[in-house]
TORKOL-4160 file (C-alpha; in steps of 0.2 Angstrom, whole numbers, padded with zeros to 4 digits, m for minus):
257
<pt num="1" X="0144" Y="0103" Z="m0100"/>
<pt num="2" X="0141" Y="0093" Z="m0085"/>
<pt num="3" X="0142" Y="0102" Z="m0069"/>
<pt num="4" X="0158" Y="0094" Z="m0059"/>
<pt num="5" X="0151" Y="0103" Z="m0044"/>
<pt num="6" X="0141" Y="0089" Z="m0036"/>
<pt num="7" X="0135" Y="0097" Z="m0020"/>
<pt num="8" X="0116" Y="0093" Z="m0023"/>
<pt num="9" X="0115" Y="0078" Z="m0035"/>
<pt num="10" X="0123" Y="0069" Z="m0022"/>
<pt num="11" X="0134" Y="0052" Z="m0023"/>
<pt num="12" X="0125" Y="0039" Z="m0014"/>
<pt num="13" X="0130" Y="0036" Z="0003"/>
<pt num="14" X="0120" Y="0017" Z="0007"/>
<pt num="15" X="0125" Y="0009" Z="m0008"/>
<pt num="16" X="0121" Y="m0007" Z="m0002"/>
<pt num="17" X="0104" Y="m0005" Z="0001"/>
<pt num="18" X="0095" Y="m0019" Z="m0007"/>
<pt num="19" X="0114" Y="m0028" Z="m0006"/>
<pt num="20" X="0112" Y="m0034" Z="0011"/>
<pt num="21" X="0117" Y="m0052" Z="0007"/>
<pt num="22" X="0129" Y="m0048" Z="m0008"/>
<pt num="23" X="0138" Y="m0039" Z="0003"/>
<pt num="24" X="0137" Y="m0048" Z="0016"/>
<pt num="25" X="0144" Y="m0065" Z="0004"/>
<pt num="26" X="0158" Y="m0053" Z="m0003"/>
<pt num="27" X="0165" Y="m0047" Z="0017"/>
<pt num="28" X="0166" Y="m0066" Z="0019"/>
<pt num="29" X="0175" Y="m0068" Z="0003"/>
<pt num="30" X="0186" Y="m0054" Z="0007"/>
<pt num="31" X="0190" Y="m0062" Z="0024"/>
<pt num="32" X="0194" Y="m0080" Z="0015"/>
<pt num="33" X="0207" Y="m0072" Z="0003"/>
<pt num="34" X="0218" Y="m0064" Z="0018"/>
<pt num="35" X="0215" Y="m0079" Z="0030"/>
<pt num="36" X="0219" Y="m0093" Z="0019"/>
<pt num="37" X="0229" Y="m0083" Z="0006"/>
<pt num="38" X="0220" Y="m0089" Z="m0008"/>
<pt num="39" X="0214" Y="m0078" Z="m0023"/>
<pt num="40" X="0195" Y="m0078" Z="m0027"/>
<pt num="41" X="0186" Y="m0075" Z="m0044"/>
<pt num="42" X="0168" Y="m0072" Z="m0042"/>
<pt num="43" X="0152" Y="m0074" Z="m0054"/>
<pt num="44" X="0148" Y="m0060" Z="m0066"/>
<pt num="45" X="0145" Y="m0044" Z="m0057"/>
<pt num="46" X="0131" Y="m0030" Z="m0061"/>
<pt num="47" X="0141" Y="m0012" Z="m0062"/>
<pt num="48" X="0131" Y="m0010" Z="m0042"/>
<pt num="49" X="0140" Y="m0024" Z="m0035"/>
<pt num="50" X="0156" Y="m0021" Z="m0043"/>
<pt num="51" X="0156" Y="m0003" Z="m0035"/>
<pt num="52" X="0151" Y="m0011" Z="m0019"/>
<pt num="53" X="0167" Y="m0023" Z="m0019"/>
<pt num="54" X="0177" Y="m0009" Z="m0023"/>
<pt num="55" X="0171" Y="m0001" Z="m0007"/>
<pt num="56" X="0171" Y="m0015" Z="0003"/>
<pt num="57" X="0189" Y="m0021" Z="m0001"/>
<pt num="58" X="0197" Y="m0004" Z="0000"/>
<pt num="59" X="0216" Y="m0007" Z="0001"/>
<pt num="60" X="0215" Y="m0023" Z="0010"/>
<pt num="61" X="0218" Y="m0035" Z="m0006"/>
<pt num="62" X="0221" Y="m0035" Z="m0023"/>
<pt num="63" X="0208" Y="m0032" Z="m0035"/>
<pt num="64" X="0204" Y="m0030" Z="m0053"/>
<pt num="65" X="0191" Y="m0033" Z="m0065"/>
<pt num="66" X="0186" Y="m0040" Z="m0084"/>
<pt num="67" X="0171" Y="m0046" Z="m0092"/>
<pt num="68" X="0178" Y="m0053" Z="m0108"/>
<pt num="69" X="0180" Y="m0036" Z="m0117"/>
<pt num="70" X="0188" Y="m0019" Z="m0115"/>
<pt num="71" X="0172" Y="m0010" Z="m0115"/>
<pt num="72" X="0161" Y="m0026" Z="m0104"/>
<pt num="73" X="0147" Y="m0020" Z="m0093"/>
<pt num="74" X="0146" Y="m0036" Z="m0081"/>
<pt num="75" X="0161" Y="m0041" Z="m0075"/>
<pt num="76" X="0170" Y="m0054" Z="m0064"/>
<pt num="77" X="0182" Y="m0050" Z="m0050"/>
<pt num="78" X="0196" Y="m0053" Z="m0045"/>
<pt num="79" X="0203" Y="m0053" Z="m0026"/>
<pt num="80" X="0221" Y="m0059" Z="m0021"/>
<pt num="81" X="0232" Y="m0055" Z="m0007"/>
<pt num="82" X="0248" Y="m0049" Z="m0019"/>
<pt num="83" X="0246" Y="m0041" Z="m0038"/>
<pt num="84" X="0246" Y="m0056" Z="m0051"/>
<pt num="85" X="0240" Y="m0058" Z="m0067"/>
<pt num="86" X="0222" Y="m0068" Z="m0066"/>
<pt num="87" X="0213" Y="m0082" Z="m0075"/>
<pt num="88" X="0195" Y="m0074" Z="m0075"/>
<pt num="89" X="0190" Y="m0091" Z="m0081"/>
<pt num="90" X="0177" Y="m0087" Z="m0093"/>
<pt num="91" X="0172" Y="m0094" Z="m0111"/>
<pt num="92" X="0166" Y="m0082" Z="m0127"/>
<pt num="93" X="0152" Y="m0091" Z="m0137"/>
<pt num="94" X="0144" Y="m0087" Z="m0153"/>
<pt num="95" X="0133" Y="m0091" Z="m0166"/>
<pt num="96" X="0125" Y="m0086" Z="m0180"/>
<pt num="97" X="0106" Y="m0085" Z="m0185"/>
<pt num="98" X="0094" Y="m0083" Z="m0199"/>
<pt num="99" X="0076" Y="m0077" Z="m0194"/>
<pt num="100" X="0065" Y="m0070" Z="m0207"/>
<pt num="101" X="0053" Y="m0060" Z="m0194"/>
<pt num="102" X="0065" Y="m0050" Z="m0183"/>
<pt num="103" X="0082" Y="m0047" Z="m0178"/>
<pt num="104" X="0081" Y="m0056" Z="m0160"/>
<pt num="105" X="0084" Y="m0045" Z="m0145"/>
<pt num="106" X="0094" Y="m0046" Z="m0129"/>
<pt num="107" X="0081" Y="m0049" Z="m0118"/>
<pt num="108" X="0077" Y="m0066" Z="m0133"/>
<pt num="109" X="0095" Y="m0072" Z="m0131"/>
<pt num="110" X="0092" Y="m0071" Z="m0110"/>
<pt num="111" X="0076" Y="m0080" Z="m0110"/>
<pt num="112" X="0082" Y="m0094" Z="m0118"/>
<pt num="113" X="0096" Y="m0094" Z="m0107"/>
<pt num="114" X="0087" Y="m0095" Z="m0091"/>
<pt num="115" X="0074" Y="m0107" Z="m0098"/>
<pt num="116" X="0090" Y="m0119" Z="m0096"/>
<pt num="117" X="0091" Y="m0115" Z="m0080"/>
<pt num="118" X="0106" Y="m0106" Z="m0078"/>
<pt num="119" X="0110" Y="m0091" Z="m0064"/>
<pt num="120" X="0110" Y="m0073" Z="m0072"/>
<pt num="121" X="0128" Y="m0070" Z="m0064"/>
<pt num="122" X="0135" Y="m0085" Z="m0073"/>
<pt num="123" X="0133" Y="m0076" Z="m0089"/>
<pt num="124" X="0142" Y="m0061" Z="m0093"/>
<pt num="125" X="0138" Y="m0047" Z="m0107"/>
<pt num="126" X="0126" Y="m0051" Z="m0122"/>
<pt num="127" X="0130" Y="m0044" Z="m0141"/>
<pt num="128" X="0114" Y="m0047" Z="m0151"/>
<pt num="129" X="0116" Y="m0040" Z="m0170"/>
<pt num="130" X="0108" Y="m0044" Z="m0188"/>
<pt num="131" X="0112" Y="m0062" Z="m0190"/>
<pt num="132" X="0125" Y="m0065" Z="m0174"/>
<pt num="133" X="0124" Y="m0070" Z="m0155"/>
<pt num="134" X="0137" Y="m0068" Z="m0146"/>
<pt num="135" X="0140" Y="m0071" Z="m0125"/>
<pt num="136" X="0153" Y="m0071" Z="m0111"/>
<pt num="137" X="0150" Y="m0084" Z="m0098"/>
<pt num="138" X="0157" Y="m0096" Z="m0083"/>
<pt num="139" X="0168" Y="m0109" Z="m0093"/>
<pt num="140" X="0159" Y="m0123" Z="m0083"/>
<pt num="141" X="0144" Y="m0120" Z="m0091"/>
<pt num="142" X="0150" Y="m0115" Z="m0110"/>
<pt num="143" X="0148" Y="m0134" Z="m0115"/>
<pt num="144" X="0130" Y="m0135" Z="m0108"/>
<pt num="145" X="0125" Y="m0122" Z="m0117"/>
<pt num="146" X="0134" Y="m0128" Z="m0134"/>
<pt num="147" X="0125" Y="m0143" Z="m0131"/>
<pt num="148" X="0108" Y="m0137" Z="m0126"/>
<pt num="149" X="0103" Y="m0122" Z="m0133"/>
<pt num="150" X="0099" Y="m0124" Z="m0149"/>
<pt num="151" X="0084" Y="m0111" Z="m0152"/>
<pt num="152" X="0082" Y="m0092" Z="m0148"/>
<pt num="153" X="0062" Y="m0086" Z="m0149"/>
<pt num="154" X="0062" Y="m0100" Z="m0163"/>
<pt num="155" X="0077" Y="m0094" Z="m0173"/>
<pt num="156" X="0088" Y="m0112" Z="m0176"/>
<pt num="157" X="0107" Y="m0107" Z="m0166"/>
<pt num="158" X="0123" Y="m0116" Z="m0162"/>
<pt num="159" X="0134" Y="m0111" Z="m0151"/>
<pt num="160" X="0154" Y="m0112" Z="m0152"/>
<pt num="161" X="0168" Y="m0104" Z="m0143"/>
<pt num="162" X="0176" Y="m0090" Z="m0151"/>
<pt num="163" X="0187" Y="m0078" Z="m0143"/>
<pt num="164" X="0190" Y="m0069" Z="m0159"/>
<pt num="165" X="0172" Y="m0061" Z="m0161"/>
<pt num="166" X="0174" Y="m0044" Z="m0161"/>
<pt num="167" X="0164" Y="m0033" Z="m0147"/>
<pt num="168" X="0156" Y="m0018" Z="m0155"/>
<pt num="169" X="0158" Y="m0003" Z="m0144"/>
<pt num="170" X="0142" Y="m0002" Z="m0132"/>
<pt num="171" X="0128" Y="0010" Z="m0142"/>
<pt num="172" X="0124" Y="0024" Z="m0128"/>
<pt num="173" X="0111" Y="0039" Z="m0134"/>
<pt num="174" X="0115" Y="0054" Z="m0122"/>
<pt num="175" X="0100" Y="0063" Z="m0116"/>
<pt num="176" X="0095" Y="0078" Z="m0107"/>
<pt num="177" X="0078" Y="0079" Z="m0093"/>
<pt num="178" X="0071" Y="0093" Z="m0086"/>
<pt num="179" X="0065" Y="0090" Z="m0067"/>
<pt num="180" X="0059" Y="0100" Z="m0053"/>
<pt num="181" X="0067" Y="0088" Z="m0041"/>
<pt num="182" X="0078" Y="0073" Z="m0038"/>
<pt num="183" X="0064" Y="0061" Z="m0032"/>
<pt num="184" X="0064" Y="0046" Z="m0041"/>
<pt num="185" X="0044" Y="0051" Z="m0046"/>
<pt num="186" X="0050" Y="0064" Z="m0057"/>
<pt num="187" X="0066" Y="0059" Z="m0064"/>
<pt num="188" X="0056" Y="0043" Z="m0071"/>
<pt num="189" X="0039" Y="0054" Z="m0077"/>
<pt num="190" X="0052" Y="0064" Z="m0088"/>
<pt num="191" X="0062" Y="0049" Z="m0095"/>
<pt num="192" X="0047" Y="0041" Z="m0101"/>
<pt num="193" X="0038" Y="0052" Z="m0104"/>
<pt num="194" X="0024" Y="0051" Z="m0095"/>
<pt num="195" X="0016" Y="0060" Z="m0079"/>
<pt num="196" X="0021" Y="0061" Z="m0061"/>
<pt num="197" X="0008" Y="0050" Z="m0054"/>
<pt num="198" X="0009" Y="0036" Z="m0069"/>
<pt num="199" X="0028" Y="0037" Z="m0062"/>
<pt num="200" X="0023" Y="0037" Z="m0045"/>
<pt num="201" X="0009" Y="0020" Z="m0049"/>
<pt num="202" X="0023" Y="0011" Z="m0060"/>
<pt num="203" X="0036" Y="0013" Z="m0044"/>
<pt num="204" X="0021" Y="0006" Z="m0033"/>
<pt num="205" X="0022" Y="m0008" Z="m0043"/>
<pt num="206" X="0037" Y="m0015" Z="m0045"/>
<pt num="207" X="0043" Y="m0009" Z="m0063"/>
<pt num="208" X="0058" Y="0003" Z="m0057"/>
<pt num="209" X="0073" Y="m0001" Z="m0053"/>
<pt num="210" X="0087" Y="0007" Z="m0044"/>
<pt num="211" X="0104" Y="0000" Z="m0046"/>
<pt num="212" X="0098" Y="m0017" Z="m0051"/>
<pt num="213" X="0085" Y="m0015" Z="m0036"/>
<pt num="214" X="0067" Y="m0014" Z="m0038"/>
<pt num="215" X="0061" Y="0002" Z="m0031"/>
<pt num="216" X="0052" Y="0002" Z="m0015"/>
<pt num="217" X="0052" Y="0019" Z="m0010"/>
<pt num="218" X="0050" Y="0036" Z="m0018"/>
<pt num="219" X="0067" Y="0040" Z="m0015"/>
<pt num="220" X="0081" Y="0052" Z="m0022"/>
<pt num="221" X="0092" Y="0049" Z="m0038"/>
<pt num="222" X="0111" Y="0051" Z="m0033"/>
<pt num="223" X="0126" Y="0053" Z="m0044"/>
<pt num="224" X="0130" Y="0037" Z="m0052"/>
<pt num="225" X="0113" Y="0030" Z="m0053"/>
<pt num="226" X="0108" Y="0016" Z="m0065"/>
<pt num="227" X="0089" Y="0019" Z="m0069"/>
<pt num="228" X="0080" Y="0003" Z="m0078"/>
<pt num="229" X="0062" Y="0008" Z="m0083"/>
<pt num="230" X="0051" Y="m0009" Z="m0087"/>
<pt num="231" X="0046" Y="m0007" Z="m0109"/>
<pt num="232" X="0058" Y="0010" Z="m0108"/>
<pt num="233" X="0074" Y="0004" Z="m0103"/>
<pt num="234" X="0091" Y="0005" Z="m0092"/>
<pt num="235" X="0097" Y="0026" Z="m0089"/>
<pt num="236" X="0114" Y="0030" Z="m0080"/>
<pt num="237" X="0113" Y="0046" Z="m0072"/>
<pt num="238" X="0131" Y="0055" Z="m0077"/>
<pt num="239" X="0126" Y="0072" Z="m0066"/>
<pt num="240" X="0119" Y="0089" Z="m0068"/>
<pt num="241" X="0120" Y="0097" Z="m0084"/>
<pt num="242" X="0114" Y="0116" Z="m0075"/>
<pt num="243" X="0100" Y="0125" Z="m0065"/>
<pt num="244" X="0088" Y="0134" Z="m0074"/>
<pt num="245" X="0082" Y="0152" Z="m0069"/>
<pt num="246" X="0062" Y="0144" Z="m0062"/>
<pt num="247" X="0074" Y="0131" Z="m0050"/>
<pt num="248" X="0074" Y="0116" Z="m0062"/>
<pt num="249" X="0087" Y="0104" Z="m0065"/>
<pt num="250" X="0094" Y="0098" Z="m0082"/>
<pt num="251" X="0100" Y="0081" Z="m0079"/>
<pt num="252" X="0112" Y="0071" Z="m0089"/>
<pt num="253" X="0109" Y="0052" Z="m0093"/>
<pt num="254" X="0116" Y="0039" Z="m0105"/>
<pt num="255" X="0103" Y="0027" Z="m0110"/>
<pt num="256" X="0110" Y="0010" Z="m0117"/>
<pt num="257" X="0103" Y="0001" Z="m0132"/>
């Protein structure tokens, strides 16, 4: 069981570090909604900057969020001065493909997506499965894409709307790590598995990141965290599992699929 007693895996204070002009675009945001009494739907956001607009808004407006699905990861929100029922504005495209070497990947589907020059935070969640693509974006980009992409890592595709595709839940493996501190050195050393000072050389350059950040320093992992290891993969940190008896830790993580 995870401990609910918090007190030295922290939640982290200076979320916005790394967020300085996100945040700094949202407060603005924020500030057009009450002044002109307009409602405001953003781009897609990561689960780091929707916590940040949570805690920028506070109780001054409205706010809610959807990312196509129940279960989305990225989402878009919404800010109004009074509660109504909002128009996320967004579009689900699918399409299915037939490729003999592999089952494409997500990080496939998103290469080919940005090789048509299109922002990341246009495009929502991405459902990549056996012989089907599926994506959430922006509606004023869903006809470019239709129109344009026609091939993932060679793999012929053509995409149409279709709101009916239905989301699989998101696959998350549960995982336990034994540290002997909170610093970011160890915690990534014992998710993959490889020694303190590879950890160390791999945060050095550039190939960690912390809540969507790429890792400067060797700093402390906080409640909450997201954890994206370059060729390992993206860790949410969900809290201490216990303290062993030689003053270890046993941390809790999901890992996503």
């Amino acid at each position: 069981m995870i401990s609910t007693n918090n007190t030295n895996l922290k939640f982290r204070a200076n979320i916005l570090r790394g967020h300085e002009v996100f945040a700094a675009h949202i407060q603005d945001q924020i500030h057009s909604v009450m002044r002109y009494q307009r409602p405001l739907l953003t781009s897609f956001l990561t689960p780091a900057e929707q916590e940040i607009v949570k805690q920028l808004n506070g109780n001054k407006l409205f706010l809610s969020f959807y990312g196509g699905y129940d279960q989305a990861v990225r989402k878009i929100a919404f800010l109004a001065n009074e509660p109504m029922e909002p128009d996320y504005d967004y579009t689900i495209l699918s399409s299915s493909y037939t490729y003999d070497k592999r089952i494409l990947s997500h990080r496939d589907v998103l290469g080919a997506l940005m090789n048509l020059g299109l922002q990341r935070d246009q495009i929502g969640d991405i459902c990549v499965d056996e012989n089907e693509i599926a994506l959430v974006c922006k509606q004023m980009i869903s006809e470019w894409i239709c129109n344009e992409l026609r091939f993932v890592a060679r793999a012929p595709v053509c995409f149409q709307e279709n709101f009916n595709f239905e989301w699989k839940t998101p696959i998350l493996e549960t995982c336990s790590i034994n540290v002997s501190s909170f610093r970011m050195d160890s915690v990534v050393a014992s998710l993959a598995n490889i020694s303190r000072s590879k950890a160390m050389k791999m945060i050095e350059q550039g190939m960690i990141k912390l809540n969507d950040v790429i890792l400067e320093d060797n700093e402390q992992l906080c409640h909450n965290d997201y954890v994206s290891i370059r060729g390992v993969g993206r860790f949410h940190c969900l809290g201490v599992v216990s303290k062993t008896k030689k003053d270890r830790w046993i941390l809790s993580f999901e890992k996503f699929k």
